[in-house]
MDAnalysis code that builds the backbone (N, CA, C; Angstrom):
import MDAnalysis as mda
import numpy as np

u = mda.Universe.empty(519, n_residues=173, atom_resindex=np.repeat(np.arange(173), 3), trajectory=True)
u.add_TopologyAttr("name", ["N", "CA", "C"] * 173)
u.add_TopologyAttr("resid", np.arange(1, 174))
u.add_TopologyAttr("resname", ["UNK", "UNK", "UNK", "UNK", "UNK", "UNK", "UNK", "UNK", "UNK", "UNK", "UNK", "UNK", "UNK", "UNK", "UNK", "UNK", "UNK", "UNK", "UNK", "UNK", "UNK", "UNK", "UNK", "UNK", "UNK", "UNK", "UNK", "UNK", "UNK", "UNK", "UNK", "UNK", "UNK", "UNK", "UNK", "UNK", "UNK", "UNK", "UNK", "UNK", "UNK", "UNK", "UNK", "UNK", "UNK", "UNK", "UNK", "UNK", "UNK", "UNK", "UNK", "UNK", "UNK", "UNK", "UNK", "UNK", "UNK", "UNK", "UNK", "UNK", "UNK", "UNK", "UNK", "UNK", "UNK", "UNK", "UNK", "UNK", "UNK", "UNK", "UNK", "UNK", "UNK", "UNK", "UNK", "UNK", "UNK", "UNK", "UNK", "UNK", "UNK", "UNK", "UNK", "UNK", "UNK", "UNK", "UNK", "UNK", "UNK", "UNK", "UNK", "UNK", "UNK", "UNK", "UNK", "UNK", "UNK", "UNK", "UNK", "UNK", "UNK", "UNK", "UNK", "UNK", "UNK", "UNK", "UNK", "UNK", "UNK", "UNK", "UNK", "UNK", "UNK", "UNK", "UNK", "UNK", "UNK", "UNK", "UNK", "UNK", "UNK", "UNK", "UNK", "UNK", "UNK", "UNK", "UNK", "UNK", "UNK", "UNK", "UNK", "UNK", "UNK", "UNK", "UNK", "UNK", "UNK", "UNK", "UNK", "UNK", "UNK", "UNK", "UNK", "UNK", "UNK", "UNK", "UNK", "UNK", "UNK", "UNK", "UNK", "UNK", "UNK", "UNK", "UNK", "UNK", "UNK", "UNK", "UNK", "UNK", "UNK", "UNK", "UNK", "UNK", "UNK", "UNK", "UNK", "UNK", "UNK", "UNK", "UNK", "UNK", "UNK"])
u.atoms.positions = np.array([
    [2.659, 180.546, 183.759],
    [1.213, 180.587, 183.779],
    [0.697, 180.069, 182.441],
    [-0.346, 179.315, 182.027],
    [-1.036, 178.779, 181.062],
    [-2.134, 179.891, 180.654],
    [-1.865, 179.489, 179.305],
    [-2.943, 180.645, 178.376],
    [-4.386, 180.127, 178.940],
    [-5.322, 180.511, 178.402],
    [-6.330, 180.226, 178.212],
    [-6.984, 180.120, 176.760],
    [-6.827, 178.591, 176.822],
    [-6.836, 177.514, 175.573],
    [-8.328, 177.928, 174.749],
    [-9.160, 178.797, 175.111],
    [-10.475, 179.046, 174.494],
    [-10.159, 180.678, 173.923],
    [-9.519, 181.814, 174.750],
    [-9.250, 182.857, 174.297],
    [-8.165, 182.822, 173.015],
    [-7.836, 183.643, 172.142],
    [-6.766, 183.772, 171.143],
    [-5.776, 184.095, 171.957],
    [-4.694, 183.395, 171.867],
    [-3.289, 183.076, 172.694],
    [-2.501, 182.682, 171.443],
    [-0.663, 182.949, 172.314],
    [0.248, 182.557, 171.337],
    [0.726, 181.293, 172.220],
    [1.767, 180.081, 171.783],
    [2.505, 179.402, 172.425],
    [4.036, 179.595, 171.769],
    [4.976, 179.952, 172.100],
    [6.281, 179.937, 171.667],
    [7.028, 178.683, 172.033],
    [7.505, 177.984, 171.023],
    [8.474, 176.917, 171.058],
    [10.194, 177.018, 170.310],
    [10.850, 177.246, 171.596],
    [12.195, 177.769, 171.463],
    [12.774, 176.574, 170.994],
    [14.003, 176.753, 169.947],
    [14.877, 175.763, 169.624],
    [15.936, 175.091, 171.571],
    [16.272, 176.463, 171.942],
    [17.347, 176.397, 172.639],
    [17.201, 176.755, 173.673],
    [18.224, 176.926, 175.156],
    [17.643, 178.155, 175.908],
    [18.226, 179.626, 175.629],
    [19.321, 179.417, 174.740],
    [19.110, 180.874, 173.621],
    [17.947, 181.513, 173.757],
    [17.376, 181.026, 172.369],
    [16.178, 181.172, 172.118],
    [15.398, 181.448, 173.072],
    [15.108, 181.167, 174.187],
    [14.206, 180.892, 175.044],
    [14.256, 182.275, 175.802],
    [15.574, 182.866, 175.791],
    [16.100, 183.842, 176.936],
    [15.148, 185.078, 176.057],
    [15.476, 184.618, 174.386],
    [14.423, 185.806, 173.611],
    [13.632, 186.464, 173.464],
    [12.471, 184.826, 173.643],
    [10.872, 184.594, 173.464],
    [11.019, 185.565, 175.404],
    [11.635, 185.194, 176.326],
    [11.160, 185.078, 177.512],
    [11.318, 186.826, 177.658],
    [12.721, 187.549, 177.125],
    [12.427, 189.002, 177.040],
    [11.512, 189.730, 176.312],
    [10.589, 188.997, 174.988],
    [10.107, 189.410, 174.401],
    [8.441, 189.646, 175.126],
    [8.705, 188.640, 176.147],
    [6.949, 188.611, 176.669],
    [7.500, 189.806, 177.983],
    [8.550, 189.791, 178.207],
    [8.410, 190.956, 179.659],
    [8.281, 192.076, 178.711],
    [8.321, 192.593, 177.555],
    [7.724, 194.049, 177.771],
    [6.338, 194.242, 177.039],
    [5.393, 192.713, 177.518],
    [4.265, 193.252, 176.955],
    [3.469, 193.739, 178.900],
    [2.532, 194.399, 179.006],
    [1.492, 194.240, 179.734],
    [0.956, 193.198, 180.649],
    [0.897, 193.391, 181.496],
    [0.580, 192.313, 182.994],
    [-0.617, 191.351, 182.000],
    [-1.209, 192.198, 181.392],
    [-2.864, 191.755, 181.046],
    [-2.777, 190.803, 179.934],
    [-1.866, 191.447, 178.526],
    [-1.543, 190.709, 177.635],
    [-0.698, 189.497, 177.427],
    [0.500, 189.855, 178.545],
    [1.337, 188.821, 178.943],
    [0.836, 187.478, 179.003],
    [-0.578, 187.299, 179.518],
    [-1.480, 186.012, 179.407],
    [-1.260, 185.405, 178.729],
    [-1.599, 186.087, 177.284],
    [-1.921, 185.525, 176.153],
    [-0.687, 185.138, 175.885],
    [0.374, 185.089, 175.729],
    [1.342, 184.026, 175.505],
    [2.228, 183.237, 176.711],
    [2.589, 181.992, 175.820],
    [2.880, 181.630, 176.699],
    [4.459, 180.452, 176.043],
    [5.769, 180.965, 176.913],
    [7.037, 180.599, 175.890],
    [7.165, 178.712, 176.733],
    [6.694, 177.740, 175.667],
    [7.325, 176.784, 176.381],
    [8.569, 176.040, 176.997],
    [8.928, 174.785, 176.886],
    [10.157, 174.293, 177.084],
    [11.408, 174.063, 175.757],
    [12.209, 174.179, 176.511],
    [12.986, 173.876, 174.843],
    [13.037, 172.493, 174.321],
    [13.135, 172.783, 172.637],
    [12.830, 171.413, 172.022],
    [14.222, 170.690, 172.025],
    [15.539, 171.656, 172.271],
    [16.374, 170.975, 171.847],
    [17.062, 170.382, 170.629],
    [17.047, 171.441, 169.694],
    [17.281, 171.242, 168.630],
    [16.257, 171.945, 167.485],
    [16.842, 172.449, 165.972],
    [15.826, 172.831, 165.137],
    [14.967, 171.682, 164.654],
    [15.690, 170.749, 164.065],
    [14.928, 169.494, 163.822],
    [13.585, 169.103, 165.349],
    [14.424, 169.531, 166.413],
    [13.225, 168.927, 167.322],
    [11.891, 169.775, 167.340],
    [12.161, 171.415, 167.270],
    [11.086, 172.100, 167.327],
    [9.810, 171.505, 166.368],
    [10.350, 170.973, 165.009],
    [9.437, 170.900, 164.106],
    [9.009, 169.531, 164.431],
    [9.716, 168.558, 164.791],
    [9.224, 167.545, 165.654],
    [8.032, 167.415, 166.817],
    [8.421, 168.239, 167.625],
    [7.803, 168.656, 168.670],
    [6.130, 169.421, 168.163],
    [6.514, 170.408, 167.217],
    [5.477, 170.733, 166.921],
    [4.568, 169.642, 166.577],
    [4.624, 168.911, 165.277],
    [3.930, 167.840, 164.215],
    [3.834, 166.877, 165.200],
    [4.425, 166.458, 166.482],
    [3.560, 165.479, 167.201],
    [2.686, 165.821, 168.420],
    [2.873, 167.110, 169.008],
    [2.589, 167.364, 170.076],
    [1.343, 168.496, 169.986],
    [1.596, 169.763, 168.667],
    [0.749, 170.488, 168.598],
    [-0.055, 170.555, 167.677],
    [0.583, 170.067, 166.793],
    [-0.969, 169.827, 165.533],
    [-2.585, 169.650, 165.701],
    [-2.715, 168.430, 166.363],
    [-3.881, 168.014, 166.957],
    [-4.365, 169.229, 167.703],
    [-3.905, 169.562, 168.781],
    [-3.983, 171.056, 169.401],
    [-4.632, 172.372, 168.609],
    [-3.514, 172.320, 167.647],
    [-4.100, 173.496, 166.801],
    [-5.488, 173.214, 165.930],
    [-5.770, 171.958, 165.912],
    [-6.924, 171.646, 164.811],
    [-8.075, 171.568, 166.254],
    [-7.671, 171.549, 167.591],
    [-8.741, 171.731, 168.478],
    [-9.357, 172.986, 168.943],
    [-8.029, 173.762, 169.216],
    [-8.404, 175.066, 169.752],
    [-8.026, 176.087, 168.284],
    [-9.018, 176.281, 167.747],
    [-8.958, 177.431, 166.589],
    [-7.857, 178.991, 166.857],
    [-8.495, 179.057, 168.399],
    [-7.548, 180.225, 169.085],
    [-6.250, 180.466, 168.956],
    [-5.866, 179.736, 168.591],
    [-4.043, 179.181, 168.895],
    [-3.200, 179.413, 167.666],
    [-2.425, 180.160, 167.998],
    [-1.042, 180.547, 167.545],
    [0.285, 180.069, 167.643],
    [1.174, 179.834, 166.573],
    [2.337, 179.677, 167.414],
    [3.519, 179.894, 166.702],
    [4.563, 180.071, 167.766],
    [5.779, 180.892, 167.395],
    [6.976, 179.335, 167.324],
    [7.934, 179.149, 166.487],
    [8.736, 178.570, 166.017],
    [10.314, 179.329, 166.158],
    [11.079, 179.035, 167.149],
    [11.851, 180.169, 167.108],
    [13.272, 179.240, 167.012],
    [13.658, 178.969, 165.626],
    [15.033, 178.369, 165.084],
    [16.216, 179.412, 165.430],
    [17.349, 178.607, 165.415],
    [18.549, 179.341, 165.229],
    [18.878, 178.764, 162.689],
    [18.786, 180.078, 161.828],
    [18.604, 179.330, 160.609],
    [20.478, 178.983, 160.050],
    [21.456, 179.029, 161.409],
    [22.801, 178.361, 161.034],
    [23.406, 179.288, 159.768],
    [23.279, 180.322, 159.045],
    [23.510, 180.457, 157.736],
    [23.066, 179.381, 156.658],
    [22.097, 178.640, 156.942],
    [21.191, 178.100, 156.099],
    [20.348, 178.341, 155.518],
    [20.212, 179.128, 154.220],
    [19.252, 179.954, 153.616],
    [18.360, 178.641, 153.476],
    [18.447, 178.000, 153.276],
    [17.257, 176.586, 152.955],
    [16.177, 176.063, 154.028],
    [16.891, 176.533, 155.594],
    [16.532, 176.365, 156.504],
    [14.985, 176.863, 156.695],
    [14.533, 178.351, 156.669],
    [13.526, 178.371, 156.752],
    [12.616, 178.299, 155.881],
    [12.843, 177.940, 154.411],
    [11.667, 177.019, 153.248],
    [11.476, 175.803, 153.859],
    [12.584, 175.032, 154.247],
    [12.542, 173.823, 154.883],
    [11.406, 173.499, 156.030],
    [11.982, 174.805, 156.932],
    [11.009, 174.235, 157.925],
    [9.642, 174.860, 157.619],
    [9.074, 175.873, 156.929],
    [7.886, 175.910, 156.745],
    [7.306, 175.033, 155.727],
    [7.813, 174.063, 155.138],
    [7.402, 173.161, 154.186],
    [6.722, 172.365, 155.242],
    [7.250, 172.219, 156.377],
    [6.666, 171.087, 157.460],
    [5.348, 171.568, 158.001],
    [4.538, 172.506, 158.117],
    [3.665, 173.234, 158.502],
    [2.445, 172.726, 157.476],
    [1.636, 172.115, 158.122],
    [0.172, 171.823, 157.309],
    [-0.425, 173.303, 156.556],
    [-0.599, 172.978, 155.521],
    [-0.914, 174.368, 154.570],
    [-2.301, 174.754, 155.620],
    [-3.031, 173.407, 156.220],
    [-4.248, 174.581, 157.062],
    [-4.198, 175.356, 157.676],
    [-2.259, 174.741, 158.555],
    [-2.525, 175.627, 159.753],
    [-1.289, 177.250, 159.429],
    [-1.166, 177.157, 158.053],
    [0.067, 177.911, 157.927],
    [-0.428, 179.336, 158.231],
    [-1.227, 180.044, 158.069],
    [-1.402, 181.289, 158.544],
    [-1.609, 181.528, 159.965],
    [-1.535, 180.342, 160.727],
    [-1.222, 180.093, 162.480],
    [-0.116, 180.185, 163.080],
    [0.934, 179.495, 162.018],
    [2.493, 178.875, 162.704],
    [3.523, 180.549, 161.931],
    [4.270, 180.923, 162.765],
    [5.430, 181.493, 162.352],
    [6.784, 180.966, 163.165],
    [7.471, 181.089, 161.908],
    [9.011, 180.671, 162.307],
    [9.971, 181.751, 162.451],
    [10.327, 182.172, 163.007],
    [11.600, 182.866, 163.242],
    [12.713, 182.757, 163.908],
    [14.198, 183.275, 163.342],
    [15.010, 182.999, 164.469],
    [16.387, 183.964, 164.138],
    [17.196, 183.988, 164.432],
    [18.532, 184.792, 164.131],
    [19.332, 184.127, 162.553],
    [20.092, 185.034, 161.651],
    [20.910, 184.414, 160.812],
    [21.822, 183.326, 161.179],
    [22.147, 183.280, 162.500],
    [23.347, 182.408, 162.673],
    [22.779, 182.000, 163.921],
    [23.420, 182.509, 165.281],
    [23.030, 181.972, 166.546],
    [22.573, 183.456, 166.948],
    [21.774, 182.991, 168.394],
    [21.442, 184.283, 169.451],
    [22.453, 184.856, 169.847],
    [23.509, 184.058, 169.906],
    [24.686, 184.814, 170.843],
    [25.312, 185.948, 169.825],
    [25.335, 185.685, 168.405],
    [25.557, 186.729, 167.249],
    [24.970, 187.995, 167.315],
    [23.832, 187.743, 168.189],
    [22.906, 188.993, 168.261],
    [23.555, 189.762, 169.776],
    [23.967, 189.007, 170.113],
    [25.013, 189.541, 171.689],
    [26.482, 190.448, 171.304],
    [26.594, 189.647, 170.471],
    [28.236, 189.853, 169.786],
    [27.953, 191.574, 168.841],
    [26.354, 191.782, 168.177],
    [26.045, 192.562, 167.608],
    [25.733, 193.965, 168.372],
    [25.870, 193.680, 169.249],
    [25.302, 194.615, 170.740],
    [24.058, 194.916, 170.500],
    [23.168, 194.685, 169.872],
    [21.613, 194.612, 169.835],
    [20.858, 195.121, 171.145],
    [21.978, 194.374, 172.187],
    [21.181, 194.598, 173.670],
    [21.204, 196.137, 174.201],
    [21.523, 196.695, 173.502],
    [22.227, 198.392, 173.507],
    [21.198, 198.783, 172.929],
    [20.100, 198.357, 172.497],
    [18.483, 199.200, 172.668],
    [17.993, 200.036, 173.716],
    [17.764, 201.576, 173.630],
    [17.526, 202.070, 174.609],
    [16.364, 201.433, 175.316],
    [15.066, 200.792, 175.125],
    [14.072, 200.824, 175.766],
    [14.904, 199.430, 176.565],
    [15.449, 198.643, 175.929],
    [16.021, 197.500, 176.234],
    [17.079, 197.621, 177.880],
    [17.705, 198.429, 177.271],
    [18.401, 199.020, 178.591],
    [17.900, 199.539, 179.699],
    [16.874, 200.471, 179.675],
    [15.796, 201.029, 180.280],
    [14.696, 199.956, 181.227],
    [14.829, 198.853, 180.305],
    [14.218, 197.613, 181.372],
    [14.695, 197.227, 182.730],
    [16.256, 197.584, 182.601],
    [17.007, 196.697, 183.440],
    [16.661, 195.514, 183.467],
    [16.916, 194.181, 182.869],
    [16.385, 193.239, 182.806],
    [18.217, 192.265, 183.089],
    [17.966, 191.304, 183.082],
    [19.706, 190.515, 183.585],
    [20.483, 190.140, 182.519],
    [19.679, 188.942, 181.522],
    [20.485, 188.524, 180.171],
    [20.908, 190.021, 179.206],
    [21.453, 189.627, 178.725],
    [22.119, 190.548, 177.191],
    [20.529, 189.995, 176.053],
    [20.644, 188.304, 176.124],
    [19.680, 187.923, 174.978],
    [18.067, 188.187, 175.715],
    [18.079, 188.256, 177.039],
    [16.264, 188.720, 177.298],
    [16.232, 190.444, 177.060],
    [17.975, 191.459, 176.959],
    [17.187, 192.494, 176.389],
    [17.251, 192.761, 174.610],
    [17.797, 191.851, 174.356],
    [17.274, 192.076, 173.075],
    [16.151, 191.551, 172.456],
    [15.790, 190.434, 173.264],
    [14.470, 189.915, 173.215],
    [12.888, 191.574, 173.674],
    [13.294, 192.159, 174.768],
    [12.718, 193.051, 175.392],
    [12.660, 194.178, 174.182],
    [14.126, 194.481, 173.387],
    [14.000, 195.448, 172.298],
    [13.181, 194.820, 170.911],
    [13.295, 193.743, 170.912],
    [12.407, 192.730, 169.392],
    [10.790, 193.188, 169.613],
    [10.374, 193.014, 170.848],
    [9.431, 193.008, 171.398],
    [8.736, 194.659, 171.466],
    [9.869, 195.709, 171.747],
    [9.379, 197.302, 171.655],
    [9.024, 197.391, 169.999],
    [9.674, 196.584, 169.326],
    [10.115, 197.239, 167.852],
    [8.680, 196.824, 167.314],
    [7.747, 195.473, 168.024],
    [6.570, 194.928, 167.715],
    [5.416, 196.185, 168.092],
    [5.936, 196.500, 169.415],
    [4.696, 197.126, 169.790],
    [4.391, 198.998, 169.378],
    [5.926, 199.538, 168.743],
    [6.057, 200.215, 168.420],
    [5.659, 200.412, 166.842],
    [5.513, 199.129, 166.042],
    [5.423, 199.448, 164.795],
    [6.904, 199.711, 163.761],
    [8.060, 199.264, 164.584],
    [9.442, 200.133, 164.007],
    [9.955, 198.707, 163.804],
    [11.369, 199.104, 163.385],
    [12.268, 198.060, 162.705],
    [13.636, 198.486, 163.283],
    [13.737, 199.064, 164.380],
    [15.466, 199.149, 164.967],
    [16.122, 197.853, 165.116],
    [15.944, 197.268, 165.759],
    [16.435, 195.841, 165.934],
    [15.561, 194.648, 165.658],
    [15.020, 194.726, 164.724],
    [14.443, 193.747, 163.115],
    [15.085, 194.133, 162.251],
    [15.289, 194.740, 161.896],
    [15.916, 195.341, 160.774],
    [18.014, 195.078, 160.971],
    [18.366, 194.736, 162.008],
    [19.354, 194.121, 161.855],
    [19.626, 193.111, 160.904],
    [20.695, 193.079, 159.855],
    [21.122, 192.055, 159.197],
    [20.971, 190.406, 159.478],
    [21.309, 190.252, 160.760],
    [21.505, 189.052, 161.093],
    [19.523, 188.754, 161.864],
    [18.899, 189.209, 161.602],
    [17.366, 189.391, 161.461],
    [16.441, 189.422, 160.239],
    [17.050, 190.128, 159.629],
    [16.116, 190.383, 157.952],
    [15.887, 189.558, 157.253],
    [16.400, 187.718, 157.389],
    [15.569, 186.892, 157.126],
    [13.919, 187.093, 157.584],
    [13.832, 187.461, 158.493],
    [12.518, 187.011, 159.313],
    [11.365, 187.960, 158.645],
    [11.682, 189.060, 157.883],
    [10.787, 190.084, 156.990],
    [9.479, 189.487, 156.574],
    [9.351, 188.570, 155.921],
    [8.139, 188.133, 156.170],
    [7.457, 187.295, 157.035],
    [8.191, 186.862, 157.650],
    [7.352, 186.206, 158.640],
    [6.536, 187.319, 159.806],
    [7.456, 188.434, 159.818],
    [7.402, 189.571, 160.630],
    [6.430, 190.209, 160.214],
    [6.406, 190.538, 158.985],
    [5.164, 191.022, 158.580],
    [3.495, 190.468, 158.701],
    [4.001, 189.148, 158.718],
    [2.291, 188.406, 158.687],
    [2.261, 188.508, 160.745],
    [3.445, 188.294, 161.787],
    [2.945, 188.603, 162.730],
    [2.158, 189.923, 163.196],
    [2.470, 190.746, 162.616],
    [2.623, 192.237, 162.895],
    [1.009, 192.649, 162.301],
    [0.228, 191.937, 161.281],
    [-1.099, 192.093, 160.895],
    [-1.720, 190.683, 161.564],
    [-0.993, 189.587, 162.269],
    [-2.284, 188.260, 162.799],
    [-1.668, 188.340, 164.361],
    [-0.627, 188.569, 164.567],
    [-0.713, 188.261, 166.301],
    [-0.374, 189.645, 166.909],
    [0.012, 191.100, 166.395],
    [0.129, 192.248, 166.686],
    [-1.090, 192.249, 168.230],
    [-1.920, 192.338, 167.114],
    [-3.077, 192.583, 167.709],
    [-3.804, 192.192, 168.958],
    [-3.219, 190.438, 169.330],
    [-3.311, 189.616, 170.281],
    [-3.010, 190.028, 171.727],
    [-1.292, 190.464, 171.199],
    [-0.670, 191.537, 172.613],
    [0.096, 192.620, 172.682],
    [-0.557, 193.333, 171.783],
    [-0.175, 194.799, 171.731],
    [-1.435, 195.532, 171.496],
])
């Protein structure tokens, strides 16, 4: 389903379908109502492509619809450089719009971590391992907590987490 490009909405742009399985558990445990408001696209196929994808496809976008948010969801490889890198690519206008996040290494690390062993996560019954840890990322948002943020192979994302949690909290939670 498509946001509605005039209301405040998020768009998520997954590196992978990793990624994607994330963003996609992370929107099942919001609300029938809020669920609207975001919306996880196609994969870019790569980290380099997300930021690609973004700078040709959504920029213009974001300088149209003021409303608009959006989620960047890398795998950062054990590349500490990775996410200065890619927020260097982010127009300083639109930087309090764009967040990047993604796992220390890969999604499947977060499988290997049993992450998906979140009670509310479990409690979903949901199919992937990575849509319930996506489903637990997503409780930990709407809860205000840090159980599975606060994982190691996560705690890069601390600030980025923080600026979601005071600019898009609010959107769908």
């Amino acid at each position: 389903m498509a946001v509605n490009k005039h209301a405040q909405h998020i768009l998520v742009l997954p590196e992978d379908d990793h990624n994607r399985e994330l963003a996609n558990g992370f929107v099942l445990c919001l609300d029938s109502v809020r669920a609207r408001r975001i919306q996880v696209l196609q994969v870019a196929g790569g980290w380099l492509k997300v930021l690609e994808t973004f700078q040709l496809d959504h920029i213009a976008d974001m300088d149209q619809y003021p409303s608009r948010f959006m989620i960047l969801v890398i795998d950062f490889d054990n590349d500490e450089r990775r996410l200065a890198g890619a927020l260097s690519r982010i127009p300083d206008r639109l930087r309090d719009r764009v967040f990047i996040v993604g796992s220390a290494k890969e999604p499947q690390d977060l499988v290997n971590a049993r992450l998906w062993q979140h009670p509310a996560a479990l409690l979903a019954g949901l199919g992937s391992k990575l849509e319930q840890i996506g489903y637990a990322l997503g409780h930990d948002c709407r809860e205000n907590t840090a159980t599975t943020w606060g994982h190691p192979l996560l705690l890069a994302n601390t600030p980025e987490l923080e600026r979601l949690r005071e600019i898009v909290r609010p959107i769908i939670f």
